[in-house]
N, CA, C and O of each residue as an XYZ file, in Angstrom:
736
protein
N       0.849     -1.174      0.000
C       0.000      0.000      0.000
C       0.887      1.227      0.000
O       1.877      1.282      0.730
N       0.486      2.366     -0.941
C       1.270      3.987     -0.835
C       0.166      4.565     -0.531
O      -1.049      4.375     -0.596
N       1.140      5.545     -0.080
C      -0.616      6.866      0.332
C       0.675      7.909      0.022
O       1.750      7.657      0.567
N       0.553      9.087     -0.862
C       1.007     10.146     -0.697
C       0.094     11.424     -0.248
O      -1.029     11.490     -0.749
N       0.496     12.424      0.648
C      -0.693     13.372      1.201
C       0.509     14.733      1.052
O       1.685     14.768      1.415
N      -0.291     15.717      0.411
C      -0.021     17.315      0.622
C      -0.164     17.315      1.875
O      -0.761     16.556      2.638
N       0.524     18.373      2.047
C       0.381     19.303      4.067
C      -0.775     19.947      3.737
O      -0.938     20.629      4.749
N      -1.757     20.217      2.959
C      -2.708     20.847      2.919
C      -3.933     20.225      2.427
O      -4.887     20.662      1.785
N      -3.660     19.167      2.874
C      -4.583     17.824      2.778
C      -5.013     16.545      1.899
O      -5.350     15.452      2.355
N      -4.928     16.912      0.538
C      -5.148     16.667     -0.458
C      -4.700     15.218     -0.292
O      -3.528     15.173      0.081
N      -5.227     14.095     -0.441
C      -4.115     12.635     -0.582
C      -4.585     11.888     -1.865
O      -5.718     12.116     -2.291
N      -3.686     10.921     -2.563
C      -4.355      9.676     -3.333
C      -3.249      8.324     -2.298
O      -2.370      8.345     -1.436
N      -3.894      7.482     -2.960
C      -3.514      6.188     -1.985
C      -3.661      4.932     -3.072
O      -4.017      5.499     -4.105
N      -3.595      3.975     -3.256
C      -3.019      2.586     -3.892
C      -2.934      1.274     -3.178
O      -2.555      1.291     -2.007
N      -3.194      0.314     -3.659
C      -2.569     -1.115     -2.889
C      -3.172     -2.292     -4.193
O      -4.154     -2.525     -4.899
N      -2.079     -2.674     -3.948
C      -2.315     -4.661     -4.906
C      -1.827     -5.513     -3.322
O      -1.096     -5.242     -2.369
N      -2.768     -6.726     -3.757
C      -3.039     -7.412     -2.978
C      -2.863     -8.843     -3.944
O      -3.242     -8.726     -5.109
N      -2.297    -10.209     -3.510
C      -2.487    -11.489     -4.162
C      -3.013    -12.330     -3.317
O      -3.238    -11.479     -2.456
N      -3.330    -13.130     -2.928
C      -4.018    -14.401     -2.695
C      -4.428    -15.723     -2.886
O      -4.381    -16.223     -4.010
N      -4.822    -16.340     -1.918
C      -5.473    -17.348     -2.114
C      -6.937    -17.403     -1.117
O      -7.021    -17.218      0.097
N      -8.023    -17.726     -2.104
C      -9.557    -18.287     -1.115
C      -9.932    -19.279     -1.498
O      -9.834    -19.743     -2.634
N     -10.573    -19.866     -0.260
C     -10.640    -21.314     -0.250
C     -12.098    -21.290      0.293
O     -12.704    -20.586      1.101
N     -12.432    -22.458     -0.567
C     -13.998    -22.591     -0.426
C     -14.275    -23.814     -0.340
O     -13.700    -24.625     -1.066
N     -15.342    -24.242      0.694
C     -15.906    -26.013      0.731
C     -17.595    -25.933      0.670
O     -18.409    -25.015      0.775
N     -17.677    -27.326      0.452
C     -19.134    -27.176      0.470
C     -19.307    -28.420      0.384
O     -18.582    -29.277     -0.120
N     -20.864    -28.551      1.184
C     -21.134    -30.141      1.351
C     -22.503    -30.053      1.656
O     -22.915    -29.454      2.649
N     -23.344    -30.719      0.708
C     -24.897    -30.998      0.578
C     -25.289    -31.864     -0.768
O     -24.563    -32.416     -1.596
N     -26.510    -31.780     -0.676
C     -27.247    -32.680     -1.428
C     -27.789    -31.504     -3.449
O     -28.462    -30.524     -3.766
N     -26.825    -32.645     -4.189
C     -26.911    -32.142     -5.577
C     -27.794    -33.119     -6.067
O     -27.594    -34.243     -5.606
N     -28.894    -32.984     -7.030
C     -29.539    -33.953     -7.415
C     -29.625    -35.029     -6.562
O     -29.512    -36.074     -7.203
N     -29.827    -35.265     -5.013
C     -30.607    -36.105     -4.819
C     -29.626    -37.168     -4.164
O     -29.898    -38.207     -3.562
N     -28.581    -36.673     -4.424
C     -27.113    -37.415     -4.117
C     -26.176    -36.244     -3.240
O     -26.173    -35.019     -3.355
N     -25.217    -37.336     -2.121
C     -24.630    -36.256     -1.312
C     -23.448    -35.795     -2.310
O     -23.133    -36.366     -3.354
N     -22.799    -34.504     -1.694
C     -21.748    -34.000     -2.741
C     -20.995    -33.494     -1.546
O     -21.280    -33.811     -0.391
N     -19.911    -32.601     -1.927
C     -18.961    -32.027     -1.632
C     -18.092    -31.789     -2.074
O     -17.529    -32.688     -2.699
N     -17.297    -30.084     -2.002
C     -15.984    -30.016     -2.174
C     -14.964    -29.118     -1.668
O     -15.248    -28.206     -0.892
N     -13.542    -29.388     -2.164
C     -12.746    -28.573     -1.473
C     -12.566    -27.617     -2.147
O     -13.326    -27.709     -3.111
N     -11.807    -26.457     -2.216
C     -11.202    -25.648     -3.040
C     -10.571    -24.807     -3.187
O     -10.890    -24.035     -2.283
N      -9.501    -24.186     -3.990
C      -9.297    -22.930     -3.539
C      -8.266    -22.350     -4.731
O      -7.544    -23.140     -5.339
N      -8.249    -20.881     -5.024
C      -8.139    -20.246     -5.755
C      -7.203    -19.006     -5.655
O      -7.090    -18.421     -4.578
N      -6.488    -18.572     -6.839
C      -5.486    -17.706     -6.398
C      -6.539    -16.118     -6.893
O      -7.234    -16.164     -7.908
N      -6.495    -15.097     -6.189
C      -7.384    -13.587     -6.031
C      -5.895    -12.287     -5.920
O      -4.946    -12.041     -5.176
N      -6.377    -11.885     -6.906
C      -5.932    -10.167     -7.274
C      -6.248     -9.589     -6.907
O      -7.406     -9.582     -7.327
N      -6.071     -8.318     -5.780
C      -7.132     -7.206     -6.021
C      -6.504     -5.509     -5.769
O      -5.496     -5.426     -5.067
N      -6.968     -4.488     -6.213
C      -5.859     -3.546     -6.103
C      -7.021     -2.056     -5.775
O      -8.229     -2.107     -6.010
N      -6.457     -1.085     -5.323
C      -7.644     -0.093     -4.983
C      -6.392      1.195     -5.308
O      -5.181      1.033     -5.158
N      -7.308      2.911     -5.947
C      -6.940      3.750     -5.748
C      -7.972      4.523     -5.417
O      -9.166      4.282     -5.597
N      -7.685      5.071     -5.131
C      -8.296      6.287     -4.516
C      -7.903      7.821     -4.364
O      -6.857      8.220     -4.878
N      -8.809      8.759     -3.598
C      -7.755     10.272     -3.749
C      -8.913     10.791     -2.535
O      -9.889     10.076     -2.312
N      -8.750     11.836     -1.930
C      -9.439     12.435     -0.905
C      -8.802     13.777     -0.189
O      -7.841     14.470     -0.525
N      -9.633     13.869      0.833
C      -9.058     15.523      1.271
C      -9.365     15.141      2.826
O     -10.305     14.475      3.260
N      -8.084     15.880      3.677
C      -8.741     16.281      4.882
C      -8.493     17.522      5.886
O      -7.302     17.814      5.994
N      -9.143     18.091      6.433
C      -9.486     18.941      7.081
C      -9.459     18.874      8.580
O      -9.736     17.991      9.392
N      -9.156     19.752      8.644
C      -9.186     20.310     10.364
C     -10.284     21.083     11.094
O     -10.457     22.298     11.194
N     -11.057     19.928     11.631
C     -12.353     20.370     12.327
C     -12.576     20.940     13.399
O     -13.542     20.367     13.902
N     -12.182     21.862     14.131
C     -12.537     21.639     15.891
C     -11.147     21.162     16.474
O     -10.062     21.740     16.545
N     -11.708     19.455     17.003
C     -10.111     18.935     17.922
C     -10.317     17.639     17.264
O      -9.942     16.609     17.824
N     -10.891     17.618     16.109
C     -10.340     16.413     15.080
C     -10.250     17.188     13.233
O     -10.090     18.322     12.783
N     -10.458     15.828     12.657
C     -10.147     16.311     11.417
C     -11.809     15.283     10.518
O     -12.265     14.177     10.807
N     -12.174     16.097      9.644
C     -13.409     15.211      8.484
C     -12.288     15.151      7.296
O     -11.419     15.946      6.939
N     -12.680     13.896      6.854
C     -11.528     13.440      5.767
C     -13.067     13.072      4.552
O     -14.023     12.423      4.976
N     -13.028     13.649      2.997
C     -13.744     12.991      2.076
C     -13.265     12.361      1.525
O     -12.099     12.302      1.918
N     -13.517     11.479      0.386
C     -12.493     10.535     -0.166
C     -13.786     10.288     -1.095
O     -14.977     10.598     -1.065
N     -12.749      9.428     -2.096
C     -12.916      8.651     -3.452
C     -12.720      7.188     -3.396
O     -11.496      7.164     -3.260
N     -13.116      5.871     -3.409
C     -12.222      4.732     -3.797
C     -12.832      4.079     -5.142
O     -14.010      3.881     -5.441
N     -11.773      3.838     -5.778
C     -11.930      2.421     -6.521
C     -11.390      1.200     -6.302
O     -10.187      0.938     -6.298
N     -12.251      0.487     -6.128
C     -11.824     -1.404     -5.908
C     -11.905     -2.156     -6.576
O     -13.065     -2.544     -6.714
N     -10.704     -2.978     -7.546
C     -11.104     -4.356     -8.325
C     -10.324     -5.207     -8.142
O      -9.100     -5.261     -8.252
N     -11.213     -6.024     -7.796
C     -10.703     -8.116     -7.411
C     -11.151     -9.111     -8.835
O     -12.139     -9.124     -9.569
N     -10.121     -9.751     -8.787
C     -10.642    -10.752     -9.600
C      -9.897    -12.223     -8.699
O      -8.839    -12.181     -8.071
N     -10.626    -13.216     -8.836
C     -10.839    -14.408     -8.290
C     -10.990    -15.511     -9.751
O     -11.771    -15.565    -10.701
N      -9.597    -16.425     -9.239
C      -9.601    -17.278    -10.482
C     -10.846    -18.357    -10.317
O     -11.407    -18.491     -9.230
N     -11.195    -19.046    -11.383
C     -12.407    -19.858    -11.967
C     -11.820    -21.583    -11.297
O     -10.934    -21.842    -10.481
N     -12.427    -22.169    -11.792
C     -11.622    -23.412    -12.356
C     -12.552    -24.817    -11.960
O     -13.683    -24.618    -11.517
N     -12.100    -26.142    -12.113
C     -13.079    -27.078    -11.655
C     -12.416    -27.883    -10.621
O     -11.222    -28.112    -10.426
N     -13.605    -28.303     -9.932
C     -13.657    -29.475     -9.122
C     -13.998    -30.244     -9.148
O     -15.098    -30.018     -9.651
N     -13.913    -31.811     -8.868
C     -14.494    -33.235     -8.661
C     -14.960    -33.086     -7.357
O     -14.357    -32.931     -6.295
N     -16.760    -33.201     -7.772
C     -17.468    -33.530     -6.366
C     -16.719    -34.826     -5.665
O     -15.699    -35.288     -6.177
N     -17.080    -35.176     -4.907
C     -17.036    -36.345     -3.845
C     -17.881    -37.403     -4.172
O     -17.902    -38.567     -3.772
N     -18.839    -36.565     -5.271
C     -19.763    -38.057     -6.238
C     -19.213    -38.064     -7.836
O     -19.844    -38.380     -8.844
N     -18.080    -37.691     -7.736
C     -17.233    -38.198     -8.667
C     -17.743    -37.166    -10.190
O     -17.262    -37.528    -11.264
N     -18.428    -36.279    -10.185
C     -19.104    -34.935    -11.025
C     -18.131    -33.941    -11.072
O     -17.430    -33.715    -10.085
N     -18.034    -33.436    -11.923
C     -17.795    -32.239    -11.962
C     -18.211    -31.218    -11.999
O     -19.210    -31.038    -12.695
N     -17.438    -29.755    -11.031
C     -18.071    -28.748    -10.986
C     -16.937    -27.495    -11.292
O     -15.806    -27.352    -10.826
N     -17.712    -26.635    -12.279
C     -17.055    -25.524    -13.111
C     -17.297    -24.111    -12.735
O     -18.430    -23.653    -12.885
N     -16.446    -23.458    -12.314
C     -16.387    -22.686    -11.711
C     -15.759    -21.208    -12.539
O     -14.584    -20.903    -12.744
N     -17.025    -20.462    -12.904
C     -16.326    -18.635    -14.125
C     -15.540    -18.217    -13.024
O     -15.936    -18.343    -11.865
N     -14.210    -17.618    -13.394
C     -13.915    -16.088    -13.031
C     -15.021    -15.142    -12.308
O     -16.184    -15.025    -12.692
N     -14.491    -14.548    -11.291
C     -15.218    -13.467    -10.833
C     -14.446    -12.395    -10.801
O     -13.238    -12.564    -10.637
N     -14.964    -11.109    -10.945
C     -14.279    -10.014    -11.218
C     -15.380     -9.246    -10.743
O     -16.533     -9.273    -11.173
N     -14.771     -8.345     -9.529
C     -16.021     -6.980     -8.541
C     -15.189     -6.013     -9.103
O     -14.040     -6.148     -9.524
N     -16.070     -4.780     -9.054
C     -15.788     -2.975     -9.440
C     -16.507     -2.765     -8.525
O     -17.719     -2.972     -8.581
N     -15.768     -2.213     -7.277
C     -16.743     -1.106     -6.664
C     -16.090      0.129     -6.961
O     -15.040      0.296     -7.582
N     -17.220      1.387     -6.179
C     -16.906      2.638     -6.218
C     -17.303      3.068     -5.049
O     -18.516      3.218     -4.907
N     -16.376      3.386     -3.883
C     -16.903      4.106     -2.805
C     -16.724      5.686     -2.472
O     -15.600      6.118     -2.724
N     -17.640      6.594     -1.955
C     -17.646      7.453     -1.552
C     -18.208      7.642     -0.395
O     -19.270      7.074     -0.137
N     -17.488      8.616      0.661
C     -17.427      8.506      1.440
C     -16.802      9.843      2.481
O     -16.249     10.829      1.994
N     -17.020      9.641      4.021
C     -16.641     10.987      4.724
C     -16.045     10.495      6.466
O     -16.816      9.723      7.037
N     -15.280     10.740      6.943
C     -15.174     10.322      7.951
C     -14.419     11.298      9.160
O     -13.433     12.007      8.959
N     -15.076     11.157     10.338
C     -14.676     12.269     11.276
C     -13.508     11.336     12.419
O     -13.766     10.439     13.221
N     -12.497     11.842     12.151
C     -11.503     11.438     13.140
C     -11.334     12.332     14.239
O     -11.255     13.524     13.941
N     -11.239     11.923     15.819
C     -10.779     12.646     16.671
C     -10.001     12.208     17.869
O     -10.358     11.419     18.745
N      -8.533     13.056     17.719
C      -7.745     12.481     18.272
C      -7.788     12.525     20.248
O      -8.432     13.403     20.822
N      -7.164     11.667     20.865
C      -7.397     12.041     22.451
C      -5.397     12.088     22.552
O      -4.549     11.639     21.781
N      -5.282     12.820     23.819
C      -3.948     13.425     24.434
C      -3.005     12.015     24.469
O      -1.789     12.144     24.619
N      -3.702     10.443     24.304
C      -2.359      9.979     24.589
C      -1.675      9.129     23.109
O      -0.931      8.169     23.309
N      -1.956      9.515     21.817
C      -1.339      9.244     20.588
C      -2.468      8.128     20.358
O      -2.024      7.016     20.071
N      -3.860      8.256     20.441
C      -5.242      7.275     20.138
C      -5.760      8.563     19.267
O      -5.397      9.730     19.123
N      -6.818      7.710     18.757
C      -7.940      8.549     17.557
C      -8.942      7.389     17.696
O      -8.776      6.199     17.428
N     -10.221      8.142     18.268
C     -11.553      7.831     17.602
C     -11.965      7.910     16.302
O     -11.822      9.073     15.925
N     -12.501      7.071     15.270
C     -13.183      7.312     14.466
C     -14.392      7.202     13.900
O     -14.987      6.428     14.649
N     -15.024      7.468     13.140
C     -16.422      7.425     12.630
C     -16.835      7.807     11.393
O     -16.547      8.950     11.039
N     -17.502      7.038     10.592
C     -17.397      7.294      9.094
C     -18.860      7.023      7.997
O     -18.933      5.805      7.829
N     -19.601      7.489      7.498
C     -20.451      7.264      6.268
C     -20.001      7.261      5.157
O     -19.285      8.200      4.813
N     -20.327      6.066      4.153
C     -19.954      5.685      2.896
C     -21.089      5.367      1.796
O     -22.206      5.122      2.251
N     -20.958      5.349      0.683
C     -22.182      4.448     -0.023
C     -21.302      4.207     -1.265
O     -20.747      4.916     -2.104
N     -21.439      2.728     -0.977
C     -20.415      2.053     -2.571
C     -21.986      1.513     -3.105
O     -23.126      1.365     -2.667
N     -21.118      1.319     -4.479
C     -21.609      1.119     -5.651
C     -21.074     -0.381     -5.809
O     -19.862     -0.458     -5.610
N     -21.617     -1.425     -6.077
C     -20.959     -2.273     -7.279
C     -21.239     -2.979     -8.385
O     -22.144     -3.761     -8.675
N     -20.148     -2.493     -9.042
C     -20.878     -2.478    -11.028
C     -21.083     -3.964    -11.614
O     -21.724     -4.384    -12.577
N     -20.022     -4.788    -10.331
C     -20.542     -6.210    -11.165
C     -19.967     -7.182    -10.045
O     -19.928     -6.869     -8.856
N     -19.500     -8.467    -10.588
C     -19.785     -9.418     -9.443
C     -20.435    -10.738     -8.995
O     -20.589    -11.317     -7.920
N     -20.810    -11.006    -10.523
C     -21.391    -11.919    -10.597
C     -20.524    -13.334    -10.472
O     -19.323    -13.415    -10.728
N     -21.320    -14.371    -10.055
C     -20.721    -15.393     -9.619
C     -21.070    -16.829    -10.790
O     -22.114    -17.297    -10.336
N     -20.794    -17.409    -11.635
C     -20.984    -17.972    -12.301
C     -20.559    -19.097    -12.146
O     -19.363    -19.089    -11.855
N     -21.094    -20.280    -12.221
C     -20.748    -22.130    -11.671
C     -21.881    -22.736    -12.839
O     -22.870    -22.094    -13.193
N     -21.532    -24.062    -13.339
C     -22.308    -24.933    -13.775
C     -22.062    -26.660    -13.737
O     -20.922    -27.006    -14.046
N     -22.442    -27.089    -13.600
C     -22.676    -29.046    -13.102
C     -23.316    -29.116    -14.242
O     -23.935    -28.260    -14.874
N     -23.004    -30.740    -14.531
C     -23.305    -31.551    -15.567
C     -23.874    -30.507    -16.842
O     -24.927    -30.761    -17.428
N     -23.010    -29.281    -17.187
C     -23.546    -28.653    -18.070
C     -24.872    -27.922    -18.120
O     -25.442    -27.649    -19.176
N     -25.278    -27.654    -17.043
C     -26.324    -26.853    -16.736
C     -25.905    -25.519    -16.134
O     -24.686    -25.561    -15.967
N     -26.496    -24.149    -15.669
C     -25.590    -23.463    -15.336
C     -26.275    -23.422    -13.969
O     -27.371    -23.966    -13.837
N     -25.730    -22.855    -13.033
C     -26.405    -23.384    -11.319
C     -27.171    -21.694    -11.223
O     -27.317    -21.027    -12.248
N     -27.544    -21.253    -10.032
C     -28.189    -19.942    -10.170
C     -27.573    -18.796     -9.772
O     -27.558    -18.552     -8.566
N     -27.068    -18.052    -10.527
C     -25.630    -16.908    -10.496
C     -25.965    -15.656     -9.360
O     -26.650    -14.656     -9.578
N     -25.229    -16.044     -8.015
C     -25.418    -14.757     -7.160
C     -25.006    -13.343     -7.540
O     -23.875    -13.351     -8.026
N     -25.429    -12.401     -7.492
C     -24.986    -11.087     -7.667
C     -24.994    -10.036     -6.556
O     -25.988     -9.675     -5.927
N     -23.716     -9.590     -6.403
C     -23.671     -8.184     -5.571
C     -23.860     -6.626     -6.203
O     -23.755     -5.561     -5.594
N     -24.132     -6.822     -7.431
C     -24.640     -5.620     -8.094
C     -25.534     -4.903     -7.558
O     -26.735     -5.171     -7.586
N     -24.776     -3.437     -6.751
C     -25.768     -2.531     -6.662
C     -25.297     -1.767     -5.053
O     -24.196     -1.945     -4.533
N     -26.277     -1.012     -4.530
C     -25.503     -0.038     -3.354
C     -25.912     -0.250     -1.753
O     -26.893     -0.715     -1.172
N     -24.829      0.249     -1.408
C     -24.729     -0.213      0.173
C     -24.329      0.790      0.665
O     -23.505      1.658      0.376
N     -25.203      0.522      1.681
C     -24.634      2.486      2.855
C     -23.767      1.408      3.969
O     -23.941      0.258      4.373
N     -22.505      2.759      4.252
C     -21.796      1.654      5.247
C     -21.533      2.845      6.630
O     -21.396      4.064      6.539
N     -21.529      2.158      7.619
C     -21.541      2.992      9.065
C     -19.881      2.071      9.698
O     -19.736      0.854      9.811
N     -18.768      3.259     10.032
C     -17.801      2.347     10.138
C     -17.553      3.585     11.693
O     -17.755      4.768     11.965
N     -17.008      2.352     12.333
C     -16.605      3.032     13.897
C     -15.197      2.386     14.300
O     -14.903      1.213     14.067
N     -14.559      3.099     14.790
C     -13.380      2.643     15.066
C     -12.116      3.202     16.587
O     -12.405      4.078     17.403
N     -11.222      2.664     16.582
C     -10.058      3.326     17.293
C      -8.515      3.006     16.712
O      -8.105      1.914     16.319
N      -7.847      4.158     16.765
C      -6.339      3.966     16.463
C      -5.538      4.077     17.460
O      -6.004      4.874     18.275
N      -4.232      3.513     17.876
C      -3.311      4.448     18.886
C      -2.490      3.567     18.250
O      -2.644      2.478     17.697
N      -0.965      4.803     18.607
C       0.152      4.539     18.492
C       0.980      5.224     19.053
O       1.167      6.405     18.762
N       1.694      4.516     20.067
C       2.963      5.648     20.628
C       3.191      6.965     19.861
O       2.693      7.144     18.749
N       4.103      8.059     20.602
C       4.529      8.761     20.032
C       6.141      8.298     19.556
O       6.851      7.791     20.424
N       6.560      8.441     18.497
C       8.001      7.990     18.024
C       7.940      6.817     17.499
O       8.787      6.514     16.660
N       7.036      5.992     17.831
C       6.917      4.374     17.162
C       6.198      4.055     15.831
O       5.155      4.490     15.342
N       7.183      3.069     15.374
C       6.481      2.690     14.059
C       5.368      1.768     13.795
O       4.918      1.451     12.694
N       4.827      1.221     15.456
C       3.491      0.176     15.251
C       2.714      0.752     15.515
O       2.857      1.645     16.350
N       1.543      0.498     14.921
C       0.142      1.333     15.145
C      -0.777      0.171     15.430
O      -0.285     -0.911     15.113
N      -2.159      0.115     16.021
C      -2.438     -0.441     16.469
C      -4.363      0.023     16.216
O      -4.624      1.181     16.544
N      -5.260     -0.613     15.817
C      -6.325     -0.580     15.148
C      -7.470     -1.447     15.638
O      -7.232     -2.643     15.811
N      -8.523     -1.040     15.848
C      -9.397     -1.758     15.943
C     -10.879     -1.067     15.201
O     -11.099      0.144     15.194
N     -11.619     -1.890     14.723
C     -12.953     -1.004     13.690
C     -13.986     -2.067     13.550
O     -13.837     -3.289     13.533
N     -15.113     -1.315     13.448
C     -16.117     -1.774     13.590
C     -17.078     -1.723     12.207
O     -16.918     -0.592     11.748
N     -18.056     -2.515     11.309
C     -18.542     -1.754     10.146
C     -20.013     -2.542     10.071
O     -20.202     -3.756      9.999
N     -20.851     -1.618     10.104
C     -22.374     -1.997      9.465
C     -22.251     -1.855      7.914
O     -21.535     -1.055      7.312
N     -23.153     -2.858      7.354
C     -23.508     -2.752      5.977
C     -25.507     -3.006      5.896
O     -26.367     -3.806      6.263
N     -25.369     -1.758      5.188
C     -27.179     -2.169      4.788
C     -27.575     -1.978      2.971
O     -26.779     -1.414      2.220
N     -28.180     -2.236      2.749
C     -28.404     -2.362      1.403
C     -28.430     -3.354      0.416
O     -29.458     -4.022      0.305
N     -27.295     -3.604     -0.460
C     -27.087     -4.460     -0.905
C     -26.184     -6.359     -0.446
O     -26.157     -7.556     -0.732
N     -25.733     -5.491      0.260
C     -24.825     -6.348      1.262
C     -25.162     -5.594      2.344
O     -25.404     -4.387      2.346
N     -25.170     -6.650      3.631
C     -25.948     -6.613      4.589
C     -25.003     -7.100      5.614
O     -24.221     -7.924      5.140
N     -24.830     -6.856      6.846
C     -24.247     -7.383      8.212
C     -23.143     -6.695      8.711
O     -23.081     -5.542      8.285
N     -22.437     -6.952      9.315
C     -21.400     -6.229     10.827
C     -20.354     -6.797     10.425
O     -20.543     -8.004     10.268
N     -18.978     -6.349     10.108
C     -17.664     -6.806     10.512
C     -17.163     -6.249     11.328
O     -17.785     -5.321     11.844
N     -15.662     -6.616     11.850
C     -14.829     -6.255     12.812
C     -13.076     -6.253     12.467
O     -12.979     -6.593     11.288
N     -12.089     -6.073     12.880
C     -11.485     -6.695     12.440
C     -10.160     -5.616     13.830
O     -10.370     -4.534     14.379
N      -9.239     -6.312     13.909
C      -8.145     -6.059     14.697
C      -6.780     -5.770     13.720
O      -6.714     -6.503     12.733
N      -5.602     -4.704     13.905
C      -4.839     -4.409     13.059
C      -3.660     -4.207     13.946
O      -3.791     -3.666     15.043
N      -2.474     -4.640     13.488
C      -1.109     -4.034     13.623
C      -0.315     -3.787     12.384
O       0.170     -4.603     11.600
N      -0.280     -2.065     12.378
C       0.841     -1.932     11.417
C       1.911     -1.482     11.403
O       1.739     -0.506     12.134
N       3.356     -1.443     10.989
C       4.485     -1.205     11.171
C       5.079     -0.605      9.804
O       5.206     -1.299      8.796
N       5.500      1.020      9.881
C       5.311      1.707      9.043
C       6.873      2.067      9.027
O       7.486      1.875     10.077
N       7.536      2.554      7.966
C       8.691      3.062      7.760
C       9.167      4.612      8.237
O      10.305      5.011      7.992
């Protein structure tokens, strides 16, 4: 990940990402038990650009993102000896977005944030015995409510993260997630 930022607020930011996701599944296909293992190598890279400001005794930051993943395809042998074929997936989102940071006296920051992404595609494509199965889609918009905390010593290069995120709309539910980062 880069982030370059003006002293007068202005930033754009970047990241590629590689991977692997792994997926199983185990139920009843035609009538017969199935299952499988799997897993796949995933791309994904984001830019973005934004501004922030000095509010009071924090700062409102706006921003721009673009997000695209792609997730390789490929097949599997059920466990009933079938095969299952698996398209490429490839997401575009577009987020916009605003978020109020405010810092406290011992090198911590509260945060809090409204977003609404877009996504342009996403579709999920699979087919068995040459039929095609029924293609999920995340096409379309989501308001997101994100809450959080930062701290990091003063002079130190680990930072330390914790955040919280509602999704309503198109995609729906609560994440969380815990962070350590170590910066140059």
């Amino acid at each position: 990940m880069a982030k370059s930022a003006a002293e007068n607020g202005p930033y754009i930011e970047g990241s590629v990402r590689v991977g692997r996701a792994k997926s199983d599944y185990t139920g009843d296909i035609a009538g017969r038990h199935a299952g499988y293992d799997m897993s796949s190598t995933y791309y994904a890279a984001h830019i973005g650009i934004g501004q922030e400001k000095k509010l009071g005794n924090g700062t409102i930051e706006t921003y721009a993102k673009y997000f695209y993943t792609h997730q390789n395809g490929g097949s599997e042998r059920l466990t009933s000896g079938d095969l299952y074929d698996f398209d490429d997936v490839d997401s575009q989102r577009l987020r916009v977005g605003a978020r109020y940071t405010k810092q406290n006296g011992t090198g911590g920051s509260f945060y809090t944030g409204l977003a609404y992404e877009y996504e342009f595609d996403g579709d999920a494509r699979a087919s068995y015995a040459g039929y095609s199965t029924p293609t999920p889609t995340l096409k379309g918009g989501t308001g997101i409510l994100e809450l959080g905390y930062r701290f990091a010593r003063p002079g130190s290069n680990v930072s330390y993260g914790l955040n919280l995120m509602g999704m309503t709309g198109k995609r729906r539910g609560i994440t969380g997630g815990l962070q350590v980062n170590w910066a140059l």
